[in-house]
C-alpha positions in Angstrom: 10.2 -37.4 21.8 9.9 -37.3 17.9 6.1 -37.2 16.5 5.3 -39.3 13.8 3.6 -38.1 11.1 1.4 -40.0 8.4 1.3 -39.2 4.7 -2.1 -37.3 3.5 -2.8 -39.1 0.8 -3.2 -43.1 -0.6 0.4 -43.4 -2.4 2.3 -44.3 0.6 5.9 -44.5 -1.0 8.6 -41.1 -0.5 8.5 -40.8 -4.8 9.2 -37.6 -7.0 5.2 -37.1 -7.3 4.8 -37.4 -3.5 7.0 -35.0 -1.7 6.4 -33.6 2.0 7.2 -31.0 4.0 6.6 -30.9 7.6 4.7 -27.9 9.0 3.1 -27.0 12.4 -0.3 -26.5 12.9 -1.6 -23.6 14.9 -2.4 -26.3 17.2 0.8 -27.3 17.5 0.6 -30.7 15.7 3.3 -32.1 12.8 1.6 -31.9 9.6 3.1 -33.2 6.0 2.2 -30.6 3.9 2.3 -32.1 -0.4 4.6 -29.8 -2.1 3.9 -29.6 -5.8 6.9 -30.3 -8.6 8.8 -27.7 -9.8 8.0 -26.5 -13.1 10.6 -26.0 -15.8 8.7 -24.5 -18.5 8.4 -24.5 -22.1 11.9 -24.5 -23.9 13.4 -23.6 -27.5 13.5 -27.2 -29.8 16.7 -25.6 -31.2 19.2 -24.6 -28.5 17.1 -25.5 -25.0 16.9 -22.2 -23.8 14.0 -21.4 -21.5 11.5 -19.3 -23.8 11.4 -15.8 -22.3 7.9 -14.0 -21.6 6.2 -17.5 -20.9 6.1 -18.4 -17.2 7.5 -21.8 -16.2 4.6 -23.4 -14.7 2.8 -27.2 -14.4 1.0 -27.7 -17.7 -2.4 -28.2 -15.9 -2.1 -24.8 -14.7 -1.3 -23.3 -18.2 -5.0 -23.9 -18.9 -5.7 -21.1 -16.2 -3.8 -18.5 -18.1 -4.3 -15.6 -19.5 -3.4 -15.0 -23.1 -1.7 -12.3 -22.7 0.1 -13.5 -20.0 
């Protein structure tokens, strides 16, 4: 038989800002894991192009960043 697994959080709809993935525990239960959104990072105003040497990440997460990185 299936086990049913609950959402982890309060937003209880399957939308783009609350997907799952199932994963076992090591004590063998179901758990939904939140995966975060992909990133597509910044892009060129002109032609779209992805800009190169600028990592494509969420834009909280640019705040983390080095500089130089």
């Amino acid at each position: 038989m299936v086990q049913r697994v609950n959402y982890r959080r309060r937003l209880s709809y399957n939308t783009k800002s609350n997907r799952v993935r199932i994963s076992k525990t090591p004590g063998g239960n179901l758990r939904y894991l939140h995966v975060k959104k992909p990133a597509k990072g910044p892009r060129c105003g002109d032609c779209g192009l992805a800009l190169s040497g600028i990592p494509a990440l969420r834009p909280r997460e640019y705040t983390r960043l080095n500089k130089s990185q």
